[in-house]
C-alpha positions in Angstrom: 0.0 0.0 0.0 1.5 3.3 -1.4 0.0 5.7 1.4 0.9 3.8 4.4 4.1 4.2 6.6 6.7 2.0 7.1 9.7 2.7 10.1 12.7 1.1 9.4 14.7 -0.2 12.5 17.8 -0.7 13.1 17.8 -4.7 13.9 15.4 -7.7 15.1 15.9 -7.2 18.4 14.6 -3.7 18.6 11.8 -4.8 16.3 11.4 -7.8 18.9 11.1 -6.1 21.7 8.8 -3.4 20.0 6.6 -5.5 19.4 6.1 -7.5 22.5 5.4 -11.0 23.7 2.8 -12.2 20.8 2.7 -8.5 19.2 0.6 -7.2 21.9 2.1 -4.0 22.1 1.7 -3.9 18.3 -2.3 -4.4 19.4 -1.8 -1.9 22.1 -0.9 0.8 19.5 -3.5 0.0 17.0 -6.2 0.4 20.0 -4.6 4.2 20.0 -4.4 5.0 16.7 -7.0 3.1 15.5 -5.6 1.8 12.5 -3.8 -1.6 11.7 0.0 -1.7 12.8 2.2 -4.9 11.1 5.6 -5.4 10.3 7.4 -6.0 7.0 11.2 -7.8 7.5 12.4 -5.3 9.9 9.9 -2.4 9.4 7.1 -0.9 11.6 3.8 -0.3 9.0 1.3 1.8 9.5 -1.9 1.3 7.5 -3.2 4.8 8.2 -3.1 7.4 5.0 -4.1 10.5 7.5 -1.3 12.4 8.0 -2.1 13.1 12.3 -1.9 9.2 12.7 1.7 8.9 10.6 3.0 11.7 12.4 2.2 10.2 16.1 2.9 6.9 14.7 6.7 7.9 13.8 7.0 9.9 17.4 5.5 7.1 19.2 8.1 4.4 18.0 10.3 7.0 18.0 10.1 7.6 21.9 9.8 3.8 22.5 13.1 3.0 20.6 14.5 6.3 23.0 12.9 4.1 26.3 14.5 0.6 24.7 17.8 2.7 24.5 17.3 3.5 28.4 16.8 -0.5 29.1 12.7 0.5 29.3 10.8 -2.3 27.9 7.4 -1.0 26.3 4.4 -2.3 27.4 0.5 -1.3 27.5 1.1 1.3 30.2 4.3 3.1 28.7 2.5 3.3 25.0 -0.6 4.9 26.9 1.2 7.2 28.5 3.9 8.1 26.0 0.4 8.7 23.4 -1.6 10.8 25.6 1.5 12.9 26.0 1.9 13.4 22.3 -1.4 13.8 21.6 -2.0 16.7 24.2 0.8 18.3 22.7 2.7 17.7 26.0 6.5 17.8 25.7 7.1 18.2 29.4 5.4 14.9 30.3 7.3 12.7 27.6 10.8 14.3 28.7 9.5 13.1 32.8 8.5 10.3 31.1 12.0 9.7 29.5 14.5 10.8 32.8 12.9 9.2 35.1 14.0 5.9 36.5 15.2 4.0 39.9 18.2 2.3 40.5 17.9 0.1 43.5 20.8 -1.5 44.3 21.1 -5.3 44.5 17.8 -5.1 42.2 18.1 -6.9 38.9 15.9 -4.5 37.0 15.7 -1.1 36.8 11.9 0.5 38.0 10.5 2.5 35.3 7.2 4.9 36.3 4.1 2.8 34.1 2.7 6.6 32.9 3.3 10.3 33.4 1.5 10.5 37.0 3.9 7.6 38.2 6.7 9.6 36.6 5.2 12.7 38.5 5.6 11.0 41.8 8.6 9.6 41.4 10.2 13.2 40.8 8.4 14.5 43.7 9.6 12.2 46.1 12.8 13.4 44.7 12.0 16.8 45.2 9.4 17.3 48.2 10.2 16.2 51.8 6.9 15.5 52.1 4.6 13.3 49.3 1.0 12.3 49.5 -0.1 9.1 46.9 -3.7 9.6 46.5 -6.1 7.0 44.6 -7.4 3.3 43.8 -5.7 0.1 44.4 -3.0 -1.1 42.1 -1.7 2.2 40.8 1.2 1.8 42.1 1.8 3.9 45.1 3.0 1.6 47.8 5.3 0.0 45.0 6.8 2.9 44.0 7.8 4.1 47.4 9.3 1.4 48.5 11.3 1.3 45.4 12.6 5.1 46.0 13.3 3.9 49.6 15.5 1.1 48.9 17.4 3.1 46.7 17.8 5.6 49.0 18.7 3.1 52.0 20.5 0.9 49.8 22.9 3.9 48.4 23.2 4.7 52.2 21.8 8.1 51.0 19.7 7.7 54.2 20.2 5.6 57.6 16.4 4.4 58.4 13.3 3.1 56.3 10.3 3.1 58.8 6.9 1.7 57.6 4.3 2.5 59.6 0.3 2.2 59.0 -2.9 2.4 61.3 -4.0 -1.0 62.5 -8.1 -0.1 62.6 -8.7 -3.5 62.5 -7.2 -4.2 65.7 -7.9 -0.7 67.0 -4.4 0.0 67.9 -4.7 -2.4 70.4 -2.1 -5.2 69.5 -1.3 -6.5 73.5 -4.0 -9.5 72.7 -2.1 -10.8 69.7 0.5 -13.7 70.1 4.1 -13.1 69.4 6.8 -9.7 69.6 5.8 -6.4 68.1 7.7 -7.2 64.8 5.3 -10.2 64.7 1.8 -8.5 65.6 2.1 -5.6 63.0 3.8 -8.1 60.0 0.5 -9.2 58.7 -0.6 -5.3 58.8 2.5 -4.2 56.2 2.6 -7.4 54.1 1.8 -5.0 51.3 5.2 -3.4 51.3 7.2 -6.4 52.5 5.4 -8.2 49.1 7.1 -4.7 47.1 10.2 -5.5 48.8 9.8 -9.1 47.4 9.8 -8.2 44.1 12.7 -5.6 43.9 16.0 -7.0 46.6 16.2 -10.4 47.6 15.3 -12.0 50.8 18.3 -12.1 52.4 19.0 -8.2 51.9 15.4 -7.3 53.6 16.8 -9.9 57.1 20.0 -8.0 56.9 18.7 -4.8 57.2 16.1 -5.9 59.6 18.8 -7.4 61.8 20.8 -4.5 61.2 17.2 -2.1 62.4 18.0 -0.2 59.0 14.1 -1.7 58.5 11.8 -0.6 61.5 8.3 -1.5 61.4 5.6 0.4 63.9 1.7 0.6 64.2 1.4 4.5 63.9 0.1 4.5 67.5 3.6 3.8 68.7 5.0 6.8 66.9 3.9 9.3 69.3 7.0 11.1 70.9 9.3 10.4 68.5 12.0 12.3 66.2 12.8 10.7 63.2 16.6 12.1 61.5 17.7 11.4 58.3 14.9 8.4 57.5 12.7 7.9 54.7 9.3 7.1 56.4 6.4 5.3 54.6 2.8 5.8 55.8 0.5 3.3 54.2 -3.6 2.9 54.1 -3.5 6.7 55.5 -6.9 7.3 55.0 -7.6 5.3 57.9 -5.5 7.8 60.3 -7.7 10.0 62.3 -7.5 13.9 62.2 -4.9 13.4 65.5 -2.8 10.9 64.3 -1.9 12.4 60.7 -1.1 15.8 62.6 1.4 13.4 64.7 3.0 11.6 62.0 3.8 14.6 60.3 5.5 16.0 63.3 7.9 13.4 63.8 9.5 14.1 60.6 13.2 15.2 61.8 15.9 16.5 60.0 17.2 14.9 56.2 14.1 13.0 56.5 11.4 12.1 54.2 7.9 10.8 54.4 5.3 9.3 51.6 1.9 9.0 52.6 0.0 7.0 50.8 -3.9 6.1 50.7 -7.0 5.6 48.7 -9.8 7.6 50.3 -12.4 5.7 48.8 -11.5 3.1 51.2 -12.0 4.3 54.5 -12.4 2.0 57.7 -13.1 4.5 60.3 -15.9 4.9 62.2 -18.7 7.2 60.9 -18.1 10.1 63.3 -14.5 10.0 62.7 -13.1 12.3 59.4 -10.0 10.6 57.6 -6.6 12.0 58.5 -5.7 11.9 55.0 -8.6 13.9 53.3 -8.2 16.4 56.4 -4.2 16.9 55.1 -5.3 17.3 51.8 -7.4 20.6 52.3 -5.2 21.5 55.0 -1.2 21.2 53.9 -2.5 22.4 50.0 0.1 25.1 48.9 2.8 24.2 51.3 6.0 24.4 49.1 8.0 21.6 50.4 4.8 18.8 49.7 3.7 17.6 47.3 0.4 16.1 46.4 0.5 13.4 43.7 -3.3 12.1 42.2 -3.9 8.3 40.7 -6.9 7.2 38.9 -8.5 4.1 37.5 -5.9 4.8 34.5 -3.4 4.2 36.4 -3.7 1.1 37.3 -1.2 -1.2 36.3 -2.4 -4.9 38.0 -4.3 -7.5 35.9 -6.5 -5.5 33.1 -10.0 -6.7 35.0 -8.9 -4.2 38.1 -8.9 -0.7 36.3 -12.0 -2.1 34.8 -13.6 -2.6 38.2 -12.7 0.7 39.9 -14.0 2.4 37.4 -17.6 0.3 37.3 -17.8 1.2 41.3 -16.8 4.7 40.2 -19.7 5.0 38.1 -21.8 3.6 40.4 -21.1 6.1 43.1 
């Protein structure tokens, strides 16, 4: 076909990896341009004769060779993102999009952000000394900063990681539960042991455990303290109280750094009491040094059927 567009790449292994397991990012780019996308011996084809589609067709594979380059493998999430950036006209998001990346050490991959609000976070974490991650399950939050932490612990950047989250299903009352401290808040912070999992093996997360680089608390036992040159993790925050949000945020000492994440359409608290976490939110807005960074069902990156179900409860409320 005359009118279509053919990219030439440079070998089969770029072409491989462009297209994906099966070609399903080749299926993932047709769902955004809406026209059929094959390849020809080592070309990229377009079947598309409007000139908009060629010309975001040539940036797109263009920025996905750029992310290859980087050791960034595409996939559904980067091809969205990089797409809605070019098609808003959006130059800023597709260079975030490009720069940022975390290097934990000991990790065998690199963590690449999975769309421009990811990418967004990550640079504020960088930036802020204080972050909120706001929105639905599976978007990555928790993940993320855990990732930054490790990297920051693991370069020696910073002395402490503390994780820390409100235990409303035992009401802060852990004395009737069998075993040590360690052992009664465990099953409360899987979560961000199961991140840890995935990114540094086993025997680095005992080492720093044994070494108490890793603390774990309920957020009830961080009353009193002062926390110096730590990177702190609150997680499920939008089951803190008012009180207990105003604490946490006051134990922050000095070349330390807190996330906060939560998903406020998940709150456990009693009717009578208003979330911690929505509370900060209209409270800390316009503070320079924190930063407030927003997830939606788009930004889901678990299996496909997840975003799909937000977004149905979304509508329904």
């Amino acid at each position: 076909m005359k009118d279509d567009v053919a990219i030439v790449l440079e070998d089969n292994t770029i072409l491989h990896d462009l297209c994906g397991v099966n070609d399903r990012n080749l299926r993932y780019i047709e769902g955004v341009l809406g026209s059929r996308v094959h390849t020809r011996g080592n070309q990229l084809v377009l079947d598309s004769t409007k000139n908009q589609d060629q010309r975001v067709f040539r940036e797109l594979i263009g920025e996905l060779q750029t992310h290859l380059k980087n050791g960034h493998a595409p996939d559904r999430d980067l091809i969205y993102g990089i797409y809605r950036s070019l098609n808003e006209g959006n130059d800023t998001e597709l260079a975030l999009l490009r720069r940022t990346v975390l290097n934990v050490p000991g990790s065998s991959t690199k963590v690449f952000p999975r769309g421009t609000n990811q990418a967004s976070y990550i640079e504020s974490m960088t930036e802020k000394d204080i972050v909120f991650g706001v929105g639905p399950a599976g978007t990555g939050k928790t993940f993320l900063a855990i990732a930054y932490a490790l990297q920051e612990i693991l370069s020696k950047r910073m002395r402490k990681l503390v994780l820390t989250r409100p235990v409303v299903e035992a009401g802060e009352s852990l004395g009737f539960l069998p075993g040590d401290l360690a052992q009664k808040i465990n099953p409360y912070l899987r979560p961000l042991y199961d991140a840890m999992d995935i990114l540094v093996p086993y025997e680095t997360v005992s080492r720093l455990e044994e070494n108490r680089v890793i603390e774990i608390a309920p957020l009830a036992y961080m009353r009193g303290r002062s926390l110096s040159n730590a990177f702190i993790i609150l997680d499920e925050a939008q089951n803190t109280t008012m009180e207990q949000m105003k604490m946490f945020l006051t134990r922050l000492g000095e070349g330390s750094k807190a996330v906060i994440t939560g998903d406020i359409t998940q709150i456990d608290l009693p009717l009578k009491k208003k979330s911690g976490l929505v509370d900060a939110i209209n409270v800390l807005a316009g503070i320079d040094e924190i930063a407030f960074s927003y997830f939606t069902a788009h930004d889901v990156v678990r299996h496909p059927v997840v975003k799909k179900i937000i977004q149905a409860y979304e509508t329904q409320g």
